[in-house]
VOTILO-251904 format. One record per residue (C-alpha): y, x, z; residue in one letter; residue number from 1; chain. Coordinates in steps of 0.1 Angstrom, whole numbers, plus 5000, padded with zeros to 4 digits. Layout:
N
(atom (Y, X, Z), 'A', NUM, 'A')
...
This chain:
349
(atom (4679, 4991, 5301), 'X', 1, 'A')
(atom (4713, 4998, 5287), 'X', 2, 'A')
(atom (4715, 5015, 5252), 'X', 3, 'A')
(atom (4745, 5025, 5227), 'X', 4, 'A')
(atom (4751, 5016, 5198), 'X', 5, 'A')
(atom (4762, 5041, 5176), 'X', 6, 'A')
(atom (4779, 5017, 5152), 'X', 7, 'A')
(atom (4802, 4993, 5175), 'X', 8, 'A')
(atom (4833, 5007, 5191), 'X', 9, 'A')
(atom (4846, 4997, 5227), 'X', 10, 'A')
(atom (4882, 4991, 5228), 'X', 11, 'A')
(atom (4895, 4983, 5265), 'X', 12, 'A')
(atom (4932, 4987, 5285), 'X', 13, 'A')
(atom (4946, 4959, 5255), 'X', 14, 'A')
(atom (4972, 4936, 5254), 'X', 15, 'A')
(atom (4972, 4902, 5267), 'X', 16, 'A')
(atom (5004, 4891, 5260), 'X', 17, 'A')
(atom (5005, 4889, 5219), 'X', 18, 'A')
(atom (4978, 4861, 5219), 'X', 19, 'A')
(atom (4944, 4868, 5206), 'X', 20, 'A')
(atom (4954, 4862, 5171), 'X', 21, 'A')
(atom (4981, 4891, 5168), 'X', 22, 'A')
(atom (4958, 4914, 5192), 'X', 23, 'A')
(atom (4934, 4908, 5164), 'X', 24, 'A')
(atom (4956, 4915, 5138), 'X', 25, 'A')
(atom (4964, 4944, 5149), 'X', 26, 'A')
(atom (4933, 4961, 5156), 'X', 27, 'A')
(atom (4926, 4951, 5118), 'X', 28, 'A')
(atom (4958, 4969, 5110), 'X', 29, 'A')
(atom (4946, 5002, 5130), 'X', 30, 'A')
(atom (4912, 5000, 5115), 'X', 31, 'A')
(atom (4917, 4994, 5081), 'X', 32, 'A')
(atom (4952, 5007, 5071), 'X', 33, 'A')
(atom (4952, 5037, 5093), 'X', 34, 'A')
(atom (4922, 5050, 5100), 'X', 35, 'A')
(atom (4908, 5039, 5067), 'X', 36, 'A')
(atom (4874, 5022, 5084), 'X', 37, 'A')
(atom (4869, 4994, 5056), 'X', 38, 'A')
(atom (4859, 4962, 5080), 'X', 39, 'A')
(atom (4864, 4925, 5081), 'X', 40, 'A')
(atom (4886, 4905, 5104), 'X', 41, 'A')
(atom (4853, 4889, 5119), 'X', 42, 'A')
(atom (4841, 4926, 5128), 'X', 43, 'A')
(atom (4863, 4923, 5155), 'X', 44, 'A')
(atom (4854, 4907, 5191), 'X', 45, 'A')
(atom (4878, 4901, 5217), 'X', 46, 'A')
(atom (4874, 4894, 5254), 'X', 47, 'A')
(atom (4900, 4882, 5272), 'X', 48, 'A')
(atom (4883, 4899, 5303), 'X', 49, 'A')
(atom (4885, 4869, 5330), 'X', 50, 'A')
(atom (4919, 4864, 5326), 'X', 51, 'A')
(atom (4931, 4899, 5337), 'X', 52, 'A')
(atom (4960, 4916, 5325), 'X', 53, 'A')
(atom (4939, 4939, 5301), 'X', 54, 'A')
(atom (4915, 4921, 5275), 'X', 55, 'A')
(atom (4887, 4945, 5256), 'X', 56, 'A')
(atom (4877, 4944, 5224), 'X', 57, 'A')
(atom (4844, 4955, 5201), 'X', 58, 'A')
(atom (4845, 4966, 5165), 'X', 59, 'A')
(atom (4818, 4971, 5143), 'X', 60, 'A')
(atom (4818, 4999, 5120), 'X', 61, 'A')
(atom (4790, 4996, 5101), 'X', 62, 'A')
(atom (4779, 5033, 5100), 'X', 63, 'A')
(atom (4779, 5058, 5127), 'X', 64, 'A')
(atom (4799, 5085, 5112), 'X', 65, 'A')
(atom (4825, 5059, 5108), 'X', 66, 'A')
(atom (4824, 5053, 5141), 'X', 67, 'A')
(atom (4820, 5090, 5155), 'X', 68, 'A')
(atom (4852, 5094, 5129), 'X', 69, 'A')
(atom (4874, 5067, 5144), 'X', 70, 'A')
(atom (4864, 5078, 5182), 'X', 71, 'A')
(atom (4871, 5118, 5174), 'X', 72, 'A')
(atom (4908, 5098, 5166), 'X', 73, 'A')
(atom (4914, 5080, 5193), 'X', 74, 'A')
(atom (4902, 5105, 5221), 'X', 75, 'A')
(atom (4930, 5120, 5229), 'X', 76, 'A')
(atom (4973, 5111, 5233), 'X', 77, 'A')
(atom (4977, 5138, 5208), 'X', 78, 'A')
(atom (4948, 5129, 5179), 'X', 79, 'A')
(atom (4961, 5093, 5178), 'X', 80, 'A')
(atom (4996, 5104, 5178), 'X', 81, 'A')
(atom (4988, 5125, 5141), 'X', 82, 'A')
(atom (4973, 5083, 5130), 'X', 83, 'A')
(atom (5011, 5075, 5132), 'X', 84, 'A')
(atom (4998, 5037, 5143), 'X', 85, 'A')
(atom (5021, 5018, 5169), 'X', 86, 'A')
(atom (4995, 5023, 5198), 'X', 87, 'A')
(atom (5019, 4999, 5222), 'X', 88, 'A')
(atom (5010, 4966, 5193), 'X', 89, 'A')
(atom (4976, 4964, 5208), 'X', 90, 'A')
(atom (4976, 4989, 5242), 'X', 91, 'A')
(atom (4989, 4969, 5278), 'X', 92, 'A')
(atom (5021, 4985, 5292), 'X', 93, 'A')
(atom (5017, 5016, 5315), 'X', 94, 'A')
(atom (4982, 5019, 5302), 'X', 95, 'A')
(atom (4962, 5042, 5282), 'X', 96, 'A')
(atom (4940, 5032, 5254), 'X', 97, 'A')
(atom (4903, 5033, 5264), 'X', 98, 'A')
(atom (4875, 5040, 5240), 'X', 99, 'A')
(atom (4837, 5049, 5234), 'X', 100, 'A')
(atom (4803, 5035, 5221), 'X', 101, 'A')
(atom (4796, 5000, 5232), 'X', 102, 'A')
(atom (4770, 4999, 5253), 'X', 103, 'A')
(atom (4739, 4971, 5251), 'X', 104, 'A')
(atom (4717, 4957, 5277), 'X', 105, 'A')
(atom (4678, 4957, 5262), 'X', 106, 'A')
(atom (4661, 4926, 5277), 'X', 107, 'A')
(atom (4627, 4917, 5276), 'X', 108, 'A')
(atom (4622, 4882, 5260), 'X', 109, 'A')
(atom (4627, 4848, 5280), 'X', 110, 'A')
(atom (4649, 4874, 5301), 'X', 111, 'A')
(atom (4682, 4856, 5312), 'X', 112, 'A')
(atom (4701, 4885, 5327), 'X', 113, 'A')
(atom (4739, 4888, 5314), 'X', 114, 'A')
(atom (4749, 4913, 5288), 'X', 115, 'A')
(atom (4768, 4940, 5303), 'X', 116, 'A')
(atom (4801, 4955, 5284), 'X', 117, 'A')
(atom (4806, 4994, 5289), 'X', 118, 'A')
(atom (4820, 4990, 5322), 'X', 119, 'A')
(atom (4791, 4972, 5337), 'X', 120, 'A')
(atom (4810, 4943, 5342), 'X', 121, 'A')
(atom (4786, 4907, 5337), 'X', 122, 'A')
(atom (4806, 4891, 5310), 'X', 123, 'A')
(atom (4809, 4852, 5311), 'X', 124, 'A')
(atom (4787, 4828, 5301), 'X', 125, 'A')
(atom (4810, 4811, 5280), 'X', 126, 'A')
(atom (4815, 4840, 5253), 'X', 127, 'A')
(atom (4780, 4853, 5259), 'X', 128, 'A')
(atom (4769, 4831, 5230), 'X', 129, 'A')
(atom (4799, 4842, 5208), 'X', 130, 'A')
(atom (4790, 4879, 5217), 'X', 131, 'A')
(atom (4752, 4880, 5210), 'X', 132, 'A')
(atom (4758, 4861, 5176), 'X', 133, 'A')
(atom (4784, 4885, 5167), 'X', 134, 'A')
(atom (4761, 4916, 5177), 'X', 135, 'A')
(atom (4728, 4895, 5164), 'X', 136, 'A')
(atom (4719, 4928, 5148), 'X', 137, 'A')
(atom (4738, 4954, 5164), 'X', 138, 'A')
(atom (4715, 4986, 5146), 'X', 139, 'A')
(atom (4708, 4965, 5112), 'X', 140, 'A')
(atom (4728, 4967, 5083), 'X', 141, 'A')
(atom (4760, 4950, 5088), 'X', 142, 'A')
(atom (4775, 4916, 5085), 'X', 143, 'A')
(atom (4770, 4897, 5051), 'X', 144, 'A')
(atom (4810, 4882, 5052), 'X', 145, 'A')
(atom (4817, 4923, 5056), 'X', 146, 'A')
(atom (4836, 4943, 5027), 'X', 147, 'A')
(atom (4817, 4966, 5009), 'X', 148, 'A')
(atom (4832, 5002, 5013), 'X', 149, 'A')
(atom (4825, 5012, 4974), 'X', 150, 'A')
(atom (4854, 4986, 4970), 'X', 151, 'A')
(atom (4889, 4999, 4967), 'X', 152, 'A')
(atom (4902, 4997, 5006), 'X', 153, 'A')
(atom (4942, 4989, 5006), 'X', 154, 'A')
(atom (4963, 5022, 5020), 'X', 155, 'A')
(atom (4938, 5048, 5011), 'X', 156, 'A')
(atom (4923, 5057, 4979), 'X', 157, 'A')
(atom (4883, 5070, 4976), 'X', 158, 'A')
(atom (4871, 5103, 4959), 'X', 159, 'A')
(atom (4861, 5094, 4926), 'X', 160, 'A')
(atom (4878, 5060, 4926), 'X', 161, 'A')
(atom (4893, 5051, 4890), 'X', 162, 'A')
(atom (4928, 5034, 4887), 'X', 163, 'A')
(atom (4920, 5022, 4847), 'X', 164, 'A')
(atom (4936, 5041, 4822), 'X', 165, 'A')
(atom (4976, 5052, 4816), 'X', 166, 'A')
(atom (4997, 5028, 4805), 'X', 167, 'A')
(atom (5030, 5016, 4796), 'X', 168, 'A')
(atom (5036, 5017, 4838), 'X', 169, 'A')
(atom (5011, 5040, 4845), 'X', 170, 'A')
(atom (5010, 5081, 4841), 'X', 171, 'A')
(atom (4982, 5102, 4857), 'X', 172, 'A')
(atom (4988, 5141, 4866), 'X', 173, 'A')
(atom (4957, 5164, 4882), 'X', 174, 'A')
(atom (4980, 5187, 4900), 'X', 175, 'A')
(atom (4960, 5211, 4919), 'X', 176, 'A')
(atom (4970, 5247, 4919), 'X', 177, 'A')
(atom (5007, 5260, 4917), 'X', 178, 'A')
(atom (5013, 5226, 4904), 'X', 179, 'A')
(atom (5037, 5218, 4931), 'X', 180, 'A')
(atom (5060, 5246, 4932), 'X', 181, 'A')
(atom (5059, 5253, 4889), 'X', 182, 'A')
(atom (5050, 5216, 4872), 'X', 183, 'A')
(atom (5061, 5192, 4895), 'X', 184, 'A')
(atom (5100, 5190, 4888), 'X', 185, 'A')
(atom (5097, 5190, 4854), 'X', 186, 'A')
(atom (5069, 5163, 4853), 'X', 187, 'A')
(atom (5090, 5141, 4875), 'X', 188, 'A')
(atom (5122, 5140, 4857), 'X', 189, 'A')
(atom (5108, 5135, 4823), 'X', 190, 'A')
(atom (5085, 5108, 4833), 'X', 191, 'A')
(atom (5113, 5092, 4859), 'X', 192, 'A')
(atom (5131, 5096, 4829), 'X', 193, 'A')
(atom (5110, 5073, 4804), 'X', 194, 'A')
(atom (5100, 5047, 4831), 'X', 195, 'A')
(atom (5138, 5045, 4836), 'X', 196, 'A')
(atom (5141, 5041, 4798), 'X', 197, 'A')
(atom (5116, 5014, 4800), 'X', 198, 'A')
(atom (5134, 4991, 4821), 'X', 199, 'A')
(atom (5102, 4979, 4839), 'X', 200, 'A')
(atom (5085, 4992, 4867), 'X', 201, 'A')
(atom (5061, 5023, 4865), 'X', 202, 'A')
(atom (5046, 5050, 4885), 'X', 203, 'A')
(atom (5037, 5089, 4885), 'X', 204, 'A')
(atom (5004, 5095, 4906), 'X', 205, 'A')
(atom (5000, 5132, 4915), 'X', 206, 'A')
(atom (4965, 5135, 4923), 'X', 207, 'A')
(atom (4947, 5117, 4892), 'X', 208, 'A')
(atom (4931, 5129, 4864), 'X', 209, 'A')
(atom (4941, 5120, 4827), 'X', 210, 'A')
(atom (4911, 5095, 4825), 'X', 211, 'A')
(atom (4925, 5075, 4857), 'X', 212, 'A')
(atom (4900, 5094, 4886), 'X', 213, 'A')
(atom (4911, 5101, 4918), 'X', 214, 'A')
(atom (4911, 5138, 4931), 'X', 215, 'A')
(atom (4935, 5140, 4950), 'X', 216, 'A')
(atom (4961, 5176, 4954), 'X', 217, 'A')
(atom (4963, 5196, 4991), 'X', 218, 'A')
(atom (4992, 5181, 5005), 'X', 219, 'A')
(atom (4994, 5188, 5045), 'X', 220, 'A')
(atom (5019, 5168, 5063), 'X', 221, 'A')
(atom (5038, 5200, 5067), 'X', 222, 'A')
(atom (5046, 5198, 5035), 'X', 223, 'A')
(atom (5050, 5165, 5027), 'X', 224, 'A')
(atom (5087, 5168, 5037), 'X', 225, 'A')
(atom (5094, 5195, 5010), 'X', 226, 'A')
(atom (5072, 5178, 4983), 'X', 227, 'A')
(atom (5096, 5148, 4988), 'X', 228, 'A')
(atom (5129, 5172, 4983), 'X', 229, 'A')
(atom (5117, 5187, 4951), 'X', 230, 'A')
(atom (5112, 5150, 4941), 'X', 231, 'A')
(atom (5144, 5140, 4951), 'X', 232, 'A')
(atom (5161, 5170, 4931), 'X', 233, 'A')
(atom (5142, 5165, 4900), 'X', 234, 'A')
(atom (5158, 5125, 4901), 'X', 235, 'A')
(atom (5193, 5138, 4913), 'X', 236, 'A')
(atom (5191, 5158, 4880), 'X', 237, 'A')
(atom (5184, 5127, 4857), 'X', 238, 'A')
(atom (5220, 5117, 4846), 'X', 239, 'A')
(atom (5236, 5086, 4850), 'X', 240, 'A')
(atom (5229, 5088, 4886), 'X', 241, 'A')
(atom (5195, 5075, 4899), 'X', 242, 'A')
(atom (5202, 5053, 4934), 'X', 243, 'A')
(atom (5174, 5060, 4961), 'X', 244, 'A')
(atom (5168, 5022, 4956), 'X', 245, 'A')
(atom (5155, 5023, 4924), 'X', 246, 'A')
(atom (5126, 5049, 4934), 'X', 247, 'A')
(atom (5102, 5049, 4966), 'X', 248, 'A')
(atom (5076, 5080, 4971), 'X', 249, 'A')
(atom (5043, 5070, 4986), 'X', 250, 'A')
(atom (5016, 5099, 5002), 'X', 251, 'A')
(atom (4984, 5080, 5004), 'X', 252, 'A')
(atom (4956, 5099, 5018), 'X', 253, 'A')
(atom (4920, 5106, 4997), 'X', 254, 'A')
(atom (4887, 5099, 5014), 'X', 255, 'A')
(atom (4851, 5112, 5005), 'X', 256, 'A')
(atom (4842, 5080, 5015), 'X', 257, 'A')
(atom (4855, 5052, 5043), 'X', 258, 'A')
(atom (4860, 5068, 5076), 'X', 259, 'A')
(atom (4853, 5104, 5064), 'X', 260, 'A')
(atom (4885, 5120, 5049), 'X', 261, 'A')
(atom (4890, 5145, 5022), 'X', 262, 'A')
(atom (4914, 5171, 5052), 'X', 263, 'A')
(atom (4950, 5171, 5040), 'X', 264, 'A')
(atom (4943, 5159, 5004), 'X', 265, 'A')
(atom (4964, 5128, 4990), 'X', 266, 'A')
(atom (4976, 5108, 4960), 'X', 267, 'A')
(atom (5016, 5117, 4959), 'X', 268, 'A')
(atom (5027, 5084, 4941), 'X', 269, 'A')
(atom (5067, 5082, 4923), 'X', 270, 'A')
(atom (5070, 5042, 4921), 'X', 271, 'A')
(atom (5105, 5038, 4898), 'X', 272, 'A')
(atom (5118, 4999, 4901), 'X', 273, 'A')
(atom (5119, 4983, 4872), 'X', 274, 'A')
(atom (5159, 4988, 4857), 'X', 275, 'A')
(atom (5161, 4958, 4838), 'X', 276, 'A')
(atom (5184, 4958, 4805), 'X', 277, 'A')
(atom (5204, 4991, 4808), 'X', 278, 'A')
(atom (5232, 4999, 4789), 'X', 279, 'A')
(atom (5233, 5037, 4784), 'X', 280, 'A')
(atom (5199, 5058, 4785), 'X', 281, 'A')
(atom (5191, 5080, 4811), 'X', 282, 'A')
(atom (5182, 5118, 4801), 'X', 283, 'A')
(atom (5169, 5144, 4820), 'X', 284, 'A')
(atom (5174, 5184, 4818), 'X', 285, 'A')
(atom (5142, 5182, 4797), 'X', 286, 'A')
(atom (5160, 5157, 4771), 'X', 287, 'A')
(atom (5156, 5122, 4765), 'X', 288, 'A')
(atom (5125, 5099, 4768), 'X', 289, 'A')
(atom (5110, 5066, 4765), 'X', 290, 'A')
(atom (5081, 5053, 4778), 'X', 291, 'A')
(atom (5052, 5041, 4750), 'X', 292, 'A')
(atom (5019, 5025, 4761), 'X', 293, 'A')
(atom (4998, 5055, 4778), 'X', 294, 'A')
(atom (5025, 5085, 4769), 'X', 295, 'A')
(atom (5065, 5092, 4763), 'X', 296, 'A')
(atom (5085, 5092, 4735), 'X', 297, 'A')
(atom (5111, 5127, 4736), 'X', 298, 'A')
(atom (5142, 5114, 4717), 'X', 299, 'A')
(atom (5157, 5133, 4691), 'X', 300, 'A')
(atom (5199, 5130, 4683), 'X', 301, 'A')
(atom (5193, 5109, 4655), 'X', 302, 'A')
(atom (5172, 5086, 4675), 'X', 303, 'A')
(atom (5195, 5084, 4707), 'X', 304, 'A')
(atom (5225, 5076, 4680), 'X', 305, 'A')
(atom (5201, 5047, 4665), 'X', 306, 'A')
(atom (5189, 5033, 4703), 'X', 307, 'A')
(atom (5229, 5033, 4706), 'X', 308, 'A')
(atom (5239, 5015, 4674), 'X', 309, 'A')
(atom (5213, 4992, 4678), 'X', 310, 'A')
(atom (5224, 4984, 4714), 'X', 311, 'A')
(atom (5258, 4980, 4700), 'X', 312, 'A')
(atom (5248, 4952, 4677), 'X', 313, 'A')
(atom (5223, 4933, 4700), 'X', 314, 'A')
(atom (5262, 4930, 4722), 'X', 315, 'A')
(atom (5284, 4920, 4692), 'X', 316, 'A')
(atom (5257, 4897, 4683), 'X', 317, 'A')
(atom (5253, 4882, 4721), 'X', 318, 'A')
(atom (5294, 4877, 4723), 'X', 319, 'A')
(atom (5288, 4866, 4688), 'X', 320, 'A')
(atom (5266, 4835, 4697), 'X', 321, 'A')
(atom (5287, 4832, 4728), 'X', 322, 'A')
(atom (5315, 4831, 4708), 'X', 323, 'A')
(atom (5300, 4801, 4684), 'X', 324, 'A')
(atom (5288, 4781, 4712), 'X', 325, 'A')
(atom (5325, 4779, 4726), 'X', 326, 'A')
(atom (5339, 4771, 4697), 'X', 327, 'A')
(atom (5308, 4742, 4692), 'X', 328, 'A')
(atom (5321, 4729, 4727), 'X', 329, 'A')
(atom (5358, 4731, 4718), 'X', 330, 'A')
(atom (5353, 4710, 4686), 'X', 331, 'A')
(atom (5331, 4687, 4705), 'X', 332, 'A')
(atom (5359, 4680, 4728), 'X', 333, 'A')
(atom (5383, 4678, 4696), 'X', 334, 'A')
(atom (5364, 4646, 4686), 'X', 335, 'A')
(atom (5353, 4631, 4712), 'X', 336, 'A')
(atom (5395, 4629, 4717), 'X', 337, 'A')
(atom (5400, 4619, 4683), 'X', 338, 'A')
(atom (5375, 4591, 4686), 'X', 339, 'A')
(atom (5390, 4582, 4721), 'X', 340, 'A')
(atom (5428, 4570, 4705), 'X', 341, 'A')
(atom (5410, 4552, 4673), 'X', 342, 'A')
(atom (5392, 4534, 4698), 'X', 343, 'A')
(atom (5431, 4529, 4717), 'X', 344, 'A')
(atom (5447, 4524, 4687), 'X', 345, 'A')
(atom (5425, 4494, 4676), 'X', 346, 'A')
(atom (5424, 4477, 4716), 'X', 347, 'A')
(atom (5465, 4473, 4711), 'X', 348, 'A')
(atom (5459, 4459, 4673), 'X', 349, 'A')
């Protein structure tokens, strides 16, 4: 009697080119990094189908609303088209991706009949083994070697998650409301500002409380385009100019939990490089800042005048030592010459 399980997904029409290694790979990559289904490499099961020009594939979700999730995304040209995943990395050329529940045969005990894939096709003895060890509990649990999906899964971000507390690098901002069209400049320049200042690396998450909990603000893709331009104009106000290589913006989607999203809510991150030793400050419309373990610092005249003197010193005092170690070398040489025609002057004596 064939049954399905509710947890394992049935990949078919895949690659057979890329090798079974990369094929894996990316399947991982679709699961985990775009559809947000937290799963380990060995949840995966490929067949390479006799030898065909398609191979097929399993995947164990774990839950069924993971997998219900992940199949509502790949039903359809247009659904996995809004995933933005490469569907050609794991799909055979001139072929469309094929998906559902896999389906199990029951057998009665000392039975030897083959398990059957979706298709119906027997599959071959020699990954039979493989397939039933893989599957040993296809409605239990899941796999011991398996992530656990309370753990923080790389490229999405869970309700409720907590990213520690604000630091020297770090600055956390609710948003919500008309936070976007009234806070959000201001908020970027000044902080941009003091990571800036800082000569390290930080970031601005848009989307986190103050005590480091992730909420994440309404942010459509529609409107992911303008969000980006207001961040780009608060920056291009920040004087001296700020390079679009120093700064990378980041959208990074919020989950209830894995495989069940929180619609059109992310995490807007503002990641500024880290400057190094700079020789001017950078100030913003809102005035000058500097970053300080888990705030900023606004600058006053007085202050900028001091950061400025005190820059000016730490120079004279580089060329300074610069200067000594030259001269050190130069009267090196001086007597290493000196000693050179004493020791001439006695040979000829």
């Amino acid at each position: 009697m064939d049954v399905i399980n509710p947890r394992v997904i049935y990949l078919d029409n895949l690659r057979s080119d890329i090798g079974l290694k990369n094929l894996k790979d990316n399947i991982y990559n679709l699961f985990v990094h775009y559809l947000g289904i937290d799963i380990a490499p060995n949840d995966i099961f490929i067949h390479t189908n006799h030898g065909k020009d398609s191979w097929y594939a399993y995947v164990n979700c774990h839950e069924e609303h993971q997998a219900e999730y992940v199949l509502d995304q790949l039903k359809s040209w247009d659904s996995r088209r809004r995933t933005r995943f490469n569907y050609t990395s794991i799909c055979a050329v001139s072929q469309s991706l094929a998906s559902g529940y896999k389906t199990e045969t029951v057998r009665k005990k000392k039975s030897r009949k083959k398990p059957k894939h979706k298709g119906g096709e027997d599959i071959d003895y020699q990954n039979s083994y493989q397939e039933e060890n893989f599957f040993s509990a296809p409605l239990g649990n899941g796999f011991q070697n398996s992530k656990k999906s309370k753990d923080p899964v790389h490229g999405i971000y869970l309700e409720g998650e907590q990213l520690g507390n604000e630091t020297r690098n770090k600055e956390f901002k609710k948003g919500g409301g008309e936070y976007i069209k009234n806070v959000m400049k201001k908020h970027v320049s000044k902080y941009v500002c003091a990571f800036l200042n800082s000569g390290e690396e930080g970031t601005l998450y848009i989307g986190v409380n103050d005590d480091g909990y992730v909420e994440g603000i309404l942010c459509p893709q529609s409107l992911e385009d303008e969000v980006r331009l207001h961040i780009d104009e608060a920056i291009k106000a920040i004087s001296p100019s700020v390079f679009t290589n120093i700064y990378s913006v980041k959208f990074t989607p919020v989950y209830f939990q894995v495989g069940v999203p929180k619609e059109n809510h992310k995490v807007v991150e503002i990641i500024v490089h880290g400057t190094g030793d700079i020789d001017r400050l950078y100030h913003s419309p809102h005035g000058v800042f500097l970053r300080r373990d888990g705030g900023v610092q606004k600058l006053g005249v007085a202050e900028v005048q001091e950061w400025s003197v005190q820059k000016h010193q730490k120079k004279i005092q580089i060329l300074e030592e610069r200067l000594k170690r030259q001269e050190d070398m130069f009267e090196a040489r001086i007597s290493h010459e000196e000693k050179e025609k004493k020791s001439k002057v006695c040979v000829v004596m």
